[in-house]
Z-matrix of the N, CA and C atoms (Angstrom, degrees):
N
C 1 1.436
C 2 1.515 1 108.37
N 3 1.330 2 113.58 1 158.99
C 4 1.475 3 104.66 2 -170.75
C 5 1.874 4 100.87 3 -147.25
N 6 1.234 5 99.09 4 97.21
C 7 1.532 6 115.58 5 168.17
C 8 2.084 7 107.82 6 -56.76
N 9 1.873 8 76.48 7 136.10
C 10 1.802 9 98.74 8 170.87
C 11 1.197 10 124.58 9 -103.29
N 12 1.551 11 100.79 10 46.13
C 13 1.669 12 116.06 11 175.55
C 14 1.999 13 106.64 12 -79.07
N 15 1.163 14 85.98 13 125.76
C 16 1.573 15 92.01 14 161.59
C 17 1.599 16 111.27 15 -71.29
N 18 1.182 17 118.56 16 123.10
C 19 2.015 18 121.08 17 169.41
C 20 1.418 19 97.65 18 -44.27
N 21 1.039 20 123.57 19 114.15
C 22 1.674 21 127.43 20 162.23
C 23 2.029 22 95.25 21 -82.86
N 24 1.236 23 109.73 22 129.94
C 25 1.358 24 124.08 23 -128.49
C 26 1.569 25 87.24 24 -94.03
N 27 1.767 26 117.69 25 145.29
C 28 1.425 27 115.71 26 -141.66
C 29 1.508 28 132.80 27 42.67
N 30 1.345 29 118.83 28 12.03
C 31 1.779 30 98.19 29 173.43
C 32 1.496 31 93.76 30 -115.61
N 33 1.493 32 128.11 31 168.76
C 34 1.240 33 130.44 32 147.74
C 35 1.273 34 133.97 33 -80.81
N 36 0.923 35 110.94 34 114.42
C 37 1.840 36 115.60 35 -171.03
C 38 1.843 37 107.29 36 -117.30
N 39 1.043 38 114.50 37 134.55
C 40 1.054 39 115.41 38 176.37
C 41 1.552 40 122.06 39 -84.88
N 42 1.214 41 98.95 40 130.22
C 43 1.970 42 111.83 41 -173.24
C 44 1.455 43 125.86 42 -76.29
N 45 1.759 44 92.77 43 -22.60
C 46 1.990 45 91.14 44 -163.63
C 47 1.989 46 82.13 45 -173.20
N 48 1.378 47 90.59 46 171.79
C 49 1.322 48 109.98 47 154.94
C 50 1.519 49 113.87 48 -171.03
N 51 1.349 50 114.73 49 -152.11
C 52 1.304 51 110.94 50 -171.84
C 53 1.787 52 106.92 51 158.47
N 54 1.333 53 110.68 52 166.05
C 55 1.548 54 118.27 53 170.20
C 56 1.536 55 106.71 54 -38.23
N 57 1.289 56 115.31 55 115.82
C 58 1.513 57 128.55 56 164.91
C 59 2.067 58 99.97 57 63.23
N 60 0.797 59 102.15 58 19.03
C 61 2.038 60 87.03 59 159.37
C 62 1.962 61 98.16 60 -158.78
N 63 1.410 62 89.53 61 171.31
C 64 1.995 63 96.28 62 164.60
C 65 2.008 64 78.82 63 -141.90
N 66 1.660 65 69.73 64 148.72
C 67 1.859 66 90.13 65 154.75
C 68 1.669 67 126.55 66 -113.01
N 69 0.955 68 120.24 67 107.19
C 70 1.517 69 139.92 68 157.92
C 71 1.629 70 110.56 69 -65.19
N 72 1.832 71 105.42 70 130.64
C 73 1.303 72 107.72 71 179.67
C 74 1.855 73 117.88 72 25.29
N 75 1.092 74 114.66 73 17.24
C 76 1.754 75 97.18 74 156.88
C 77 1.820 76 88.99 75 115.48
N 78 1.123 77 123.19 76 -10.58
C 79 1.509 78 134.85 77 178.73
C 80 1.344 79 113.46 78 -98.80
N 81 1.517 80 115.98 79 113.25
C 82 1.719 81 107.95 80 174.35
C 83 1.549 82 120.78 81 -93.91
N 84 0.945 83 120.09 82 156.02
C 85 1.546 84 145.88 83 -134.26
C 86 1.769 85 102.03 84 -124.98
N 87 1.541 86 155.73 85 109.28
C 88 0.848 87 124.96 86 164.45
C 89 1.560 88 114.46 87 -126.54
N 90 1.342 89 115.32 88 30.87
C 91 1.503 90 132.41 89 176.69
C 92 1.644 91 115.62 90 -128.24
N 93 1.150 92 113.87 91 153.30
C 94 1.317 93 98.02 92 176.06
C 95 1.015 94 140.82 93 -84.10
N 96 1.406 95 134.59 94 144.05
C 97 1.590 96 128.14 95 -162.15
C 98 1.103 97 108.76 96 -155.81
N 99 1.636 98 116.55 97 173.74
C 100 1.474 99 106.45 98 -173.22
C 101 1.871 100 100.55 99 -123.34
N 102 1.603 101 115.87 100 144.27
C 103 1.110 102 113.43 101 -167.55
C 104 1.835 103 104.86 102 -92.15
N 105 1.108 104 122.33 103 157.97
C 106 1.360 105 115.08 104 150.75
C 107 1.977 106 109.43 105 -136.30
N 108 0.951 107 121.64 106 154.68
C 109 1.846 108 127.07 107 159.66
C 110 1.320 109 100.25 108 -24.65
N 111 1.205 110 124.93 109 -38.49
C 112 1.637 111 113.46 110 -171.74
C 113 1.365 112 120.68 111 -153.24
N 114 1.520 113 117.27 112 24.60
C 115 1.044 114 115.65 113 129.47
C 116 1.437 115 119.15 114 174.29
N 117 1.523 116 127.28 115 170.83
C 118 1.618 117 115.97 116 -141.83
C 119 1.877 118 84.61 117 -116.95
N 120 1.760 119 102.58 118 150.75
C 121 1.787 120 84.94 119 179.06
C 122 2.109 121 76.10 120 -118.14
N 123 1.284 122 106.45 121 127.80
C 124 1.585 123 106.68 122 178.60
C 125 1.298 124 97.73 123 -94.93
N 126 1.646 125 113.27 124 169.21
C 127 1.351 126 146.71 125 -175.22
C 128 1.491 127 108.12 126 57.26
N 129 1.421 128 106.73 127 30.94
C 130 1.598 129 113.25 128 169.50
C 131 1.650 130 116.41 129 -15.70
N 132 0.816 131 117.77 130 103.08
C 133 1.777 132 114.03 131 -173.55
C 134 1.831 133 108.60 132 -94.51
N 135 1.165 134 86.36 133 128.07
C 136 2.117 135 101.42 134 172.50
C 137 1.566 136 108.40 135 -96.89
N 138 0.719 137 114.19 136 124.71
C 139 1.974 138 113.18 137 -177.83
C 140 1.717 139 82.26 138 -83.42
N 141 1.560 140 167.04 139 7.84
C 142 0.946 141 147.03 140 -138.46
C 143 1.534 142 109.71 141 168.89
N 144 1.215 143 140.35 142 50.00
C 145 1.244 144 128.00 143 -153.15
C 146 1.465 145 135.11 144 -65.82
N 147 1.404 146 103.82 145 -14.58
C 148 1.612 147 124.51 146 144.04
C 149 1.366 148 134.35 147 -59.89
N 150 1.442 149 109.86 148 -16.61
C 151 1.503 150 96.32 149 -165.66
C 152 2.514 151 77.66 150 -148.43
N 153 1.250 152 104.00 151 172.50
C 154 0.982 153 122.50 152 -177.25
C 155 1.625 154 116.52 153 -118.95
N 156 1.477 155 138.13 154 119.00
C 157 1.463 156 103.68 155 171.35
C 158 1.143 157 88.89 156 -135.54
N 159 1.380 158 107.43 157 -164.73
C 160 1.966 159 112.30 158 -139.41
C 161 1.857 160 89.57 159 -96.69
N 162 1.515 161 134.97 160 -8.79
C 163 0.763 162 127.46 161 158.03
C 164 1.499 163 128.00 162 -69.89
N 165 1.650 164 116.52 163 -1.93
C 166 1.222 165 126.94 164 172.66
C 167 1.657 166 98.99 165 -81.17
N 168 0.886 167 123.21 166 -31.15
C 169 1.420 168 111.42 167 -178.55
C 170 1.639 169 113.20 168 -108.97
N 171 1.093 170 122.69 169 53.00
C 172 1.182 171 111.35 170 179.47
C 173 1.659 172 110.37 171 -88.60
N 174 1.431 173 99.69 172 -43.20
C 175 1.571 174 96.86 173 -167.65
C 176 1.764 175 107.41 174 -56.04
N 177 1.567 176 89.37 175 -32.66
C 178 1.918 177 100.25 176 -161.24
C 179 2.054 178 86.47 177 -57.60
N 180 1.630 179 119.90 178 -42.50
C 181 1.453 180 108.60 179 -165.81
C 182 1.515 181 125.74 180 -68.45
N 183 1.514 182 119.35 181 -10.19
C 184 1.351 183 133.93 182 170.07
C 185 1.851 184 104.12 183 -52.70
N 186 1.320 185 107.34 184 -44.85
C 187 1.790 186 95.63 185 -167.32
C 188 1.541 187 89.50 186 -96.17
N 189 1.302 188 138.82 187 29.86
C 190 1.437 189 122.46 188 157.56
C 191 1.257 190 119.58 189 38.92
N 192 1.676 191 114.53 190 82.56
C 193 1.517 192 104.71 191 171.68
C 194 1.702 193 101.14 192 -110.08
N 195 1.296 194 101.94 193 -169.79
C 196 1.116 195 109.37 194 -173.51
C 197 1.753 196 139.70 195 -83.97
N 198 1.563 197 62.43 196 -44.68
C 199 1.568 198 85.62 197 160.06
C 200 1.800 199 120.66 198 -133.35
N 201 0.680 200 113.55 199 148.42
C 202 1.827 201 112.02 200 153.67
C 203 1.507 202 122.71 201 -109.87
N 204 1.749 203 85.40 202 144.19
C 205 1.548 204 82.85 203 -171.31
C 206 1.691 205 102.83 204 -109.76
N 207 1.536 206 124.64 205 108.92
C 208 1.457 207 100.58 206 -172.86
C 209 1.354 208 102.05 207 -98.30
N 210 1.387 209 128.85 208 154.25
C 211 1.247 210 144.13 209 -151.50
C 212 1.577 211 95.07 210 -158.63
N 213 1.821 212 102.30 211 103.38
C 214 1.550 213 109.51 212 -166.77
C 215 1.538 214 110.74 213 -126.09
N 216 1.779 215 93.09 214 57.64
C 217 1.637 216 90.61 215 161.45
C 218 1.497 217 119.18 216 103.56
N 219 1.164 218 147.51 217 -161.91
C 220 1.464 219 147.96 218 178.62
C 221 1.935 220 102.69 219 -62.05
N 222 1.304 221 104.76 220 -37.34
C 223 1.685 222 121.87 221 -152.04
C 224 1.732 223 104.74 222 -145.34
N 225 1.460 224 95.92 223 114.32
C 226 1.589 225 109.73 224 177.55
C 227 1.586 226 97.14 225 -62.59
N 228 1.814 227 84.54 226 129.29
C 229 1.688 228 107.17 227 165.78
C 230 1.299 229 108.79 228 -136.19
N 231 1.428 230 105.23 229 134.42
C 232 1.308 231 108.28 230 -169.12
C 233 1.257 232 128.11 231 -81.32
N 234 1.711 233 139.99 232 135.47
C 235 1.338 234 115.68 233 -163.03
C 236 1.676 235 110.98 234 -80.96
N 237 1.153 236 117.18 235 -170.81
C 238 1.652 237 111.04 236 177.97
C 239 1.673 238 104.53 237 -75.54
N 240 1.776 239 102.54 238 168.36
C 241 1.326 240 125.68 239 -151.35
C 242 1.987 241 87.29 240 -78.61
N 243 1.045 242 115.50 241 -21.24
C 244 1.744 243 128.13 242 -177.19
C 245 1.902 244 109.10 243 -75.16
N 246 1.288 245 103.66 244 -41.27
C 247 1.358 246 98.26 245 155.45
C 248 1.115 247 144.26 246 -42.08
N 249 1.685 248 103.32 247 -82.18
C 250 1.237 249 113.35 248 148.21
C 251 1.461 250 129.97 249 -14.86
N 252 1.154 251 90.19 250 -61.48
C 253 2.040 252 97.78 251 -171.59
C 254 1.459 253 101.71 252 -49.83
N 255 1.355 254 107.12 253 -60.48
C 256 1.379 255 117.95 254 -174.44
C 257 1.570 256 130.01 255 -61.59
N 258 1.510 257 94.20 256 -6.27
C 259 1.852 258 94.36 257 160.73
C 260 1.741 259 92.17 258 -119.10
N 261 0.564 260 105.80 259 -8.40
C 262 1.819 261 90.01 260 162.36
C 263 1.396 262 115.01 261 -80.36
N 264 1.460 263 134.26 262 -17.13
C 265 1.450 264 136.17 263 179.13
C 266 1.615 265 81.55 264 -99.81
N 267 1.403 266 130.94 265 -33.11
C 268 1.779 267 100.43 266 -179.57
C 269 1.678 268 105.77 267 -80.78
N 270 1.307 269 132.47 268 16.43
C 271 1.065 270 124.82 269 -168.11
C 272 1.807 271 124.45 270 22.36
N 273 1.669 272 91.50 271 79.06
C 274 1.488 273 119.51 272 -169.93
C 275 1.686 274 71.94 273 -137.41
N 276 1.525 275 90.92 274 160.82
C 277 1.511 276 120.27 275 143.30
C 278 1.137 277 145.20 276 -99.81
N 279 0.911 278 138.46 277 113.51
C 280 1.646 279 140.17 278 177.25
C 281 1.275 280 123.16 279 -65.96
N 282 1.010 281 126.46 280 105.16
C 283 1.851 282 109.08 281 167.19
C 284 1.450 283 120.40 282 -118.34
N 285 1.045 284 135.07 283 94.83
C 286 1.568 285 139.32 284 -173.78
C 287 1.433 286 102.01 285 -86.04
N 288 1.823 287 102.69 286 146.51
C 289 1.282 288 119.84 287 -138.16
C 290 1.385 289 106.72 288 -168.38
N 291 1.244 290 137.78 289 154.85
C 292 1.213 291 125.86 290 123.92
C 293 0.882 292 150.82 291 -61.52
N 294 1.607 293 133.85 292 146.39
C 295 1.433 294 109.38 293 -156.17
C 296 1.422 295 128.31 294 -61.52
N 297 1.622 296 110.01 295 -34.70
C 298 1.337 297 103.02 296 -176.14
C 299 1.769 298 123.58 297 -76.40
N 300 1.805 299 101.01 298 -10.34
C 301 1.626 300 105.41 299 161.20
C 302 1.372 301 95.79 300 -65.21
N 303 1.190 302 133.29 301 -45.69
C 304 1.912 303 126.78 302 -152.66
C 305 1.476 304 89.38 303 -69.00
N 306 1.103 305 127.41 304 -50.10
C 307 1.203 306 124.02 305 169.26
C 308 1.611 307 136.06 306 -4.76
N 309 1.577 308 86.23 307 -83.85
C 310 1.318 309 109.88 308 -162.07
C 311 2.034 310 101.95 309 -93.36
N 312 1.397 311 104.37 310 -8.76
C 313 1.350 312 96.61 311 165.80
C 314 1.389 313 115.83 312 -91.55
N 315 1.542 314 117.07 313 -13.58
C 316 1.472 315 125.43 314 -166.18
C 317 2.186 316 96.89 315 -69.53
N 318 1.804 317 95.10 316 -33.20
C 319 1.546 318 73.48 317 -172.32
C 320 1.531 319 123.88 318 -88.74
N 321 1.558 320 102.04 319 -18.95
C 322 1.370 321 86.61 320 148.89
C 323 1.044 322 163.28 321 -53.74
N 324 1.824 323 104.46 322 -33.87
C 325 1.500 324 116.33 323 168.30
C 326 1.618 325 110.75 324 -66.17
N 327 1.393 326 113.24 325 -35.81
C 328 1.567 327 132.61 326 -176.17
C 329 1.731 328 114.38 327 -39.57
N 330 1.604 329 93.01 328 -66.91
C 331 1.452 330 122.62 329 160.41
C 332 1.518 331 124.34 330 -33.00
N 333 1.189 332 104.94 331 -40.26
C 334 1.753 333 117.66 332 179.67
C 335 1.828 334 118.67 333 -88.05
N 336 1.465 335 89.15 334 -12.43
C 337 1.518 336 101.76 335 166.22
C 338 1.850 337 96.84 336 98.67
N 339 1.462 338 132.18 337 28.04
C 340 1.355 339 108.40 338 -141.79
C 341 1.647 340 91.26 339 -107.56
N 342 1.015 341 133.04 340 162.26
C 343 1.844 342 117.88 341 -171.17
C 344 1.564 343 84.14 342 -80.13
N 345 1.173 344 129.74 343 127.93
C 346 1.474 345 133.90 344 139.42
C 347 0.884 346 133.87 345 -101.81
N 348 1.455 347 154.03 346 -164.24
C 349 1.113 348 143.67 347 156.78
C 350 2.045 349 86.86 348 -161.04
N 351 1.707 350 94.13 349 132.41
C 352 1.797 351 102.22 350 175.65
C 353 1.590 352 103.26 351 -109.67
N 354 1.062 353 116.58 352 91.09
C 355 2.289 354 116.27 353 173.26
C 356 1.800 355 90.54 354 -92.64
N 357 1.402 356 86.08 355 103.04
C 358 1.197 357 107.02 356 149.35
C 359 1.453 358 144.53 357 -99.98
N 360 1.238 359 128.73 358 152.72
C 361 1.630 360 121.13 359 176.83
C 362 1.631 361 97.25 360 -116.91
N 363 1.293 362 110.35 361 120.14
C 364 1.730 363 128.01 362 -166.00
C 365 1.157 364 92.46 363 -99.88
């Protein structure tokens, strides 16, 4: 699918996606990575691709966003109950999703200026 968002100028907004890739600013994507407003870290690595643990997100917790948006693939799967906990004691948010919901909610929050961060699995 391919969104008719204008780039609101310096943020990343996503343009399109589709079976196995997303497009960012006009560039397609076919690995997973995590997005931020200002800047993308690619080849997002899972030590576990079934399951999620809080060492999967460490790098994403250094720039402190507010929320996370995880976006896990064709079909929301939920990460373990240890995750969770552990961004609820970092007072972050979690929102699990599919990717192309993480998507298309990432640019809204983006748009509003809000720190997000979208870790997706493409």
């Amino acid at each position: 699918m391919k969104f008719h968002l204008s780039n609101i100028e310096g943020i990343n907004t996503f343009s399109g996606y589709g079976a196995g890739y997303v497009v960012i600013n006009q560039v397609r994507y076919d690995r997973n990575l995590v997005v931020f407003p200002d800047r993308i870290i690619e080849n997002w690595c899972i030590r576990n691709s079934g399951r999620f643990a809080i060492d999967d997100f460490d790098e994403i917790l250094t720039y402190q966003p507010e929320i996370i948006l995880l976006g896990t693939g064709e079909a929301q799967r939920f990460p373990s109950p240890q995750l969770i906990k552990a961004m609820l004691n970092a007072r972050i948010g979690l929102e699990v999703m599919d990717t192309f919901s993480a998507c298309r909610t990432y640019n809204i929050l983006s748009t509003e200026g809000r720190r997000v961060a979208a870790a997706l699995l493409v």
